[in-house]
N, CA, C and O atoms as a Tinker XYZ file with bonds, in Angstrom:
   216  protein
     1  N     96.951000  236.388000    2.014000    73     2
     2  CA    96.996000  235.590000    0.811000    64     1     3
     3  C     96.717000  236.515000   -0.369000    63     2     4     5
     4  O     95.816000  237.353000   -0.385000    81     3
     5  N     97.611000  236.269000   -1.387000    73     3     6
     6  CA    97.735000  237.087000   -2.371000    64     5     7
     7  C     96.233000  237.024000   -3.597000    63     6     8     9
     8  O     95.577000  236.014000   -3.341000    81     7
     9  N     95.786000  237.609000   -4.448000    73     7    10
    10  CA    94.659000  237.673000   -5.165000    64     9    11
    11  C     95.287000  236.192000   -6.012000    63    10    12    13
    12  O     94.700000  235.145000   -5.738000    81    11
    13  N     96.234000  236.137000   -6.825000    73    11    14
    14  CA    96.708000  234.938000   -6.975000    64    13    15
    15  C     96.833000  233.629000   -6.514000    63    14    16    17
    16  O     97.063000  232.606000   -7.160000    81    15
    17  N     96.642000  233.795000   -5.236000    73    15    18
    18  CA    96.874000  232.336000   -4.657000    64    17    19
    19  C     94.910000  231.666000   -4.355000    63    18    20    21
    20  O     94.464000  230.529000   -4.203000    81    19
    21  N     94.334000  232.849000   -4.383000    73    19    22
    22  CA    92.885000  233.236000   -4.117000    64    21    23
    23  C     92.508000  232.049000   -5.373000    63    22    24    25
    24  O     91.991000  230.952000   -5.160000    81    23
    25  N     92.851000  232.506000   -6.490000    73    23    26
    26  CA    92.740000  232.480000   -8.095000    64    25    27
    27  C     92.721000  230.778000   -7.893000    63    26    28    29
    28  O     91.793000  229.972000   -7.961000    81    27
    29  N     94.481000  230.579000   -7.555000    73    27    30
    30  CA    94.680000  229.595000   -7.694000    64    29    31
    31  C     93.941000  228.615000   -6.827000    63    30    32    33
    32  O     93.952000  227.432000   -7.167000    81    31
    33  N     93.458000  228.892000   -6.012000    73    31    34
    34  CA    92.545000  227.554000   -4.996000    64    33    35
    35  C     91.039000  227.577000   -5.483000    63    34    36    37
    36  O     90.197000  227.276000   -4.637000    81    35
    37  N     90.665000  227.862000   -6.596000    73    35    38
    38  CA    89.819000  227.877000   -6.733000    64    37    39
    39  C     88.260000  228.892000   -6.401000    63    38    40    41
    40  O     87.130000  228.672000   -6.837000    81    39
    41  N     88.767000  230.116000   -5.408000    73    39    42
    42  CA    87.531000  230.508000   -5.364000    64    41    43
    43  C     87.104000  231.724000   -5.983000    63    42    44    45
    44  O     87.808000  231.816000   -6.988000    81    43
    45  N     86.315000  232.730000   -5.931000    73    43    46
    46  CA    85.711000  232.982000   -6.847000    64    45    47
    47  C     86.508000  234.449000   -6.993000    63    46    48    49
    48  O     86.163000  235.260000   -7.852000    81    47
    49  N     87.700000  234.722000   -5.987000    73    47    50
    50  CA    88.216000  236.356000   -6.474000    64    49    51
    51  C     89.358000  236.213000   -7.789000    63    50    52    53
    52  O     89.929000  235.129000   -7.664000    81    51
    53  N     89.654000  236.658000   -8.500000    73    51    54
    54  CA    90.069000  236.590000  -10.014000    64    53    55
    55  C     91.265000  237.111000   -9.687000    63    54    56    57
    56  O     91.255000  238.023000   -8.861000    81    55
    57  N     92.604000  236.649000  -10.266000    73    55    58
    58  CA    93.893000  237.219000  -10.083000    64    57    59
    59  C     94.055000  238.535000  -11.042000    63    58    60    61
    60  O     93.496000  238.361000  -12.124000    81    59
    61  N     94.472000  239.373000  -10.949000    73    59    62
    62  CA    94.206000  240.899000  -11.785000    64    61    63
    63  C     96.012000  240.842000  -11.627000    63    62    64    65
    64  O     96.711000  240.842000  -10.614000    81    63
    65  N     96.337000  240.800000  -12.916000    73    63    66
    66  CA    97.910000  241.107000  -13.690000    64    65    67
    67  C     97.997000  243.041000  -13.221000    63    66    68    69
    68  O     97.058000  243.830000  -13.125000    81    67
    69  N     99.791000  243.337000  -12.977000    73    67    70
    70  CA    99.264000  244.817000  -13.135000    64    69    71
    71  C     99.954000  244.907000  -13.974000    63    70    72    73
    72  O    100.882000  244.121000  -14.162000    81    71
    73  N     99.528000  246.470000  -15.136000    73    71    74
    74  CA    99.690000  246.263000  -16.269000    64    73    75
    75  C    100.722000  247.260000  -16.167000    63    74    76    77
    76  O    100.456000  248.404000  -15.799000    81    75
    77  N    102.226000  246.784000  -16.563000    73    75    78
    78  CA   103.854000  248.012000  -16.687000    64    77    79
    79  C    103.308000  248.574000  -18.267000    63    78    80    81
    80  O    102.528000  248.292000  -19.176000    81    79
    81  N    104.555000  249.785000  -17.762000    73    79    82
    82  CA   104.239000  250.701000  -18.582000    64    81    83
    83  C    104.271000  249.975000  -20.611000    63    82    84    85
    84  O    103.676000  250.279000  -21.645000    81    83
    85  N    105.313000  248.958000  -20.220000    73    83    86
    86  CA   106.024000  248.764000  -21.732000    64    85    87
    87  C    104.950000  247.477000  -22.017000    63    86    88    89
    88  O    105.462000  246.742000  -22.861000    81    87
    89  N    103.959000  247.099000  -21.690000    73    87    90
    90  CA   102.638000  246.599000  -21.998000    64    89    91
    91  C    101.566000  247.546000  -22.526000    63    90    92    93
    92  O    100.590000  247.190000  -23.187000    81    91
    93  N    101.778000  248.447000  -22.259000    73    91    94
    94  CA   100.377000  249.566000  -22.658000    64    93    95
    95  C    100.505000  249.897000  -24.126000    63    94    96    97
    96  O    101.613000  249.874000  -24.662000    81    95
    97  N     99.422000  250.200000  -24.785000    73    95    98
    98  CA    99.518000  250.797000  -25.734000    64    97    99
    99  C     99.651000  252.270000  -25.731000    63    98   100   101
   100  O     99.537000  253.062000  -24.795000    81    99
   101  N     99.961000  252.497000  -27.180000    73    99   102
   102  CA   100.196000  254.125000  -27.038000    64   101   103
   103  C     99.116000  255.458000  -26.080000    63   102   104   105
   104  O     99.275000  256.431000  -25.343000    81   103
   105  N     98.253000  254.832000  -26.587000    73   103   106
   106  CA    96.504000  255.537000  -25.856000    64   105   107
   107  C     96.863000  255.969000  -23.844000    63   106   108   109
   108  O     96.786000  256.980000  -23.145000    81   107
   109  N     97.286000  254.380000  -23.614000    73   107   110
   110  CA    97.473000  254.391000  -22.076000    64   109   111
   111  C     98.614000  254.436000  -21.818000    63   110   112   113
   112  O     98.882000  254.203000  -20.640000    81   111
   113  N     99.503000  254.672000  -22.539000    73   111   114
   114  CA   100.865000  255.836000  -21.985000    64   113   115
   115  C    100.650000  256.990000  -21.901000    63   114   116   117
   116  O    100.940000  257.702000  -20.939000    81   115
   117  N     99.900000  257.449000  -23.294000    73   115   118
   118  CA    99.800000  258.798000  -22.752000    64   117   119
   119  C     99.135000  259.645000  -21.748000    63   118   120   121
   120  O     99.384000  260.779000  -21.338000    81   119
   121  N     98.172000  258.741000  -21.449000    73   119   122
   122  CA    96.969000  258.851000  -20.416000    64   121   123
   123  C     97.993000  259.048000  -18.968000    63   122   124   125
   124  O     98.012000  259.907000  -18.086000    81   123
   125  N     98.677000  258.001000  -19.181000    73   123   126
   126  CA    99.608000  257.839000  -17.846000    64   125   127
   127  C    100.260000  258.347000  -17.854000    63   126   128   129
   128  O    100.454000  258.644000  -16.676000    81   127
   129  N    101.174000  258.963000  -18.638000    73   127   130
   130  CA   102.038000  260.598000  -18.610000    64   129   131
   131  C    101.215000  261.711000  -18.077000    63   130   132   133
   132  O    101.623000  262.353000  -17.109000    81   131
   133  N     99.919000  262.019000  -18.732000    73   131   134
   134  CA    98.951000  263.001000  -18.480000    64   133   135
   135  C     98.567000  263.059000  -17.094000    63   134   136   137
   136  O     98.303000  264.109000  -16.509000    81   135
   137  N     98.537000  261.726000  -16.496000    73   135   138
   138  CA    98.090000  261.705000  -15.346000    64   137   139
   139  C     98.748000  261.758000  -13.793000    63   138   140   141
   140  O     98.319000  262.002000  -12.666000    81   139
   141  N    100.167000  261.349000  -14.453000    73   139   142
   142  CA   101.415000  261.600000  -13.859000    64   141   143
   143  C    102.108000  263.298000  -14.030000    63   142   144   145
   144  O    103.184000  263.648000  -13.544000    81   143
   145  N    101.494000  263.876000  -14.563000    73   143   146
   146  CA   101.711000  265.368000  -14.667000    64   145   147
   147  C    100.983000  266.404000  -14.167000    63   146   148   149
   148  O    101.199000  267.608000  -14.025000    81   147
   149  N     99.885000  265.523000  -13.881000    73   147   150
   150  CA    98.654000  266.385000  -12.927000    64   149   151
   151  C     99.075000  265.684000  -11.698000    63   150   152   153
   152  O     98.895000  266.433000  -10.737000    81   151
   153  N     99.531000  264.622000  -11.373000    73   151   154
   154  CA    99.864000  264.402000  -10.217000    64   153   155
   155  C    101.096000  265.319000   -9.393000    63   154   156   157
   156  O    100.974000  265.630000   -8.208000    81   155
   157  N    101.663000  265.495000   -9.790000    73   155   158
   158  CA   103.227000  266.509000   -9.734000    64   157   159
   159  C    102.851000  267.902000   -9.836000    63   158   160   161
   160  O    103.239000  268.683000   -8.966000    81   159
   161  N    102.011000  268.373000  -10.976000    73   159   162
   162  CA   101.355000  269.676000  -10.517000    64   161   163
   163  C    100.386000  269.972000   -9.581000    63   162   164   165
   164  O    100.034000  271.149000   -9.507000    81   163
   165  N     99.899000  269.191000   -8.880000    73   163   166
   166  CA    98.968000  269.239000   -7.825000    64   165   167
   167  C     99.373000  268.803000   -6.678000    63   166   168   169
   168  O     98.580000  268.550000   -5.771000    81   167
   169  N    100.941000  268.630000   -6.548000    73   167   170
   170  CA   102.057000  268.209000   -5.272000    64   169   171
   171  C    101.265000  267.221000   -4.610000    63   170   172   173
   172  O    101.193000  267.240000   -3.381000    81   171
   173  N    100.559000  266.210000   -5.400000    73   171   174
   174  CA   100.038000  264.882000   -4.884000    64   173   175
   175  C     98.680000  264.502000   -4.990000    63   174   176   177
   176  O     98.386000  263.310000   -4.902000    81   175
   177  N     97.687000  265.497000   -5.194000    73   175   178
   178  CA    96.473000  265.708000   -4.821000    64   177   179
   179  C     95.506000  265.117000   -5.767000    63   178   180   181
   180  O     94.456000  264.535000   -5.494000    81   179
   181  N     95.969000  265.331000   -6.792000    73   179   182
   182  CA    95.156000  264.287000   -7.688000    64   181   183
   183  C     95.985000  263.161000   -8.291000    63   182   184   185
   184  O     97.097000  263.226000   -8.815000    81   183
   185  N     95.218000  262.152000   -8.105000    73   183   186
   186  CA    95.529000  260.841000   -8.612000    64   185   187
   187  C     96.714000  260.328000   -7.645000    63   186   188   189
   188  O     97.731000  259.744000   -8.017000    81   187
   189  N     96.376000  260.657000   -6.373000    73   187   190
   190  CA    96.988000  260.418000   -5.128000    64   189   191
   191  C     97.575000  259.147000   -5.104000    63   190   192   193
   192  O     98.640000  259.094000   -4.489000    81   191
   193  N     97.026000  257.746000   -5.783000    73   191   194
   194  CA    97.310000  256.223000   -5.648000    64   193   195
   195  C     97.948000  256.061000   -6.607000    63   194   196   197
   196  O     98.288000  254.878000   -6.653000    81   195
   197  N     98.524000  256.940000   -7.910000    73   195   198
   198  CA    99.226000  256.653000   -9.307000    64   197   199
   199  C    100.184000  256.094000   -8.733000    63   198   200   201
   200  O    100.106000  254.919000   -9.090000    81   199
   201  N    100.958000  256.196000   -8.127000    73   199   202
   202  CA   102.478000  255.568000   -7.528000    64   201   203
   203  C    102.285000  254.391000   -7.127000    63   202   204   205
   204  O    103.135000  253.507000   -7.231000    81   203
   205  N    101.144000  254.234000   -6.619000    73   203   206
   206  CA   101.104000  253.317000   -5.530000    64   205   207
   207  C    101.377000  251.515000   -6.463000    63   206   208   209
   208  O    101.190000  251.325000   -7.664000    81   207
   209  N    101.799000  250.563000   -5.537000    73   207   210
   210  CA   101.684000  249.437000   -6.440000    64   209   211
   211  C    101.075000  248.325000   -5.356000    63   210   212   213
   212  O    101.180000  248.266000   -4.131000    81   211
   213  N    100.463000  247.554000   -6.224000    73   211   214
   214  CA    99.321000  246.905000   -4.997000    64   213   215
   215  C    100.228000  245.363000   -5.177000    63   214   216
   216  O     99.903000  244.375000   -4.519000    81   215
């Protein structure tokens, strides 16, 4: 069962939106470029879950 459906029946785990890129402000694009560039220079190693989508 999804964090959403959690949300929706009432109990106490909170549905968490994920936030796309063209929602962010300028601050957390660039963060996320930055962080997506250390990810690629470190052939995965840091920020190992950036890709990932939950």
């Amino acid at each position: 069962m999804s964090n959403q459906d959690r949300a929706a029946q009432g109990s106490a785990a909170t549905a968490q939106s994920i936030r796309r890129f063209k929602q962010m402000n300028w601050w957390q694009k660039s963060l996320h470029i930055i962080k997506l560039t250390l990810f690629f220079a470190t052939f995965g190693f840091a920020f190992s879950n950036i890709l990932h989508d939950d």
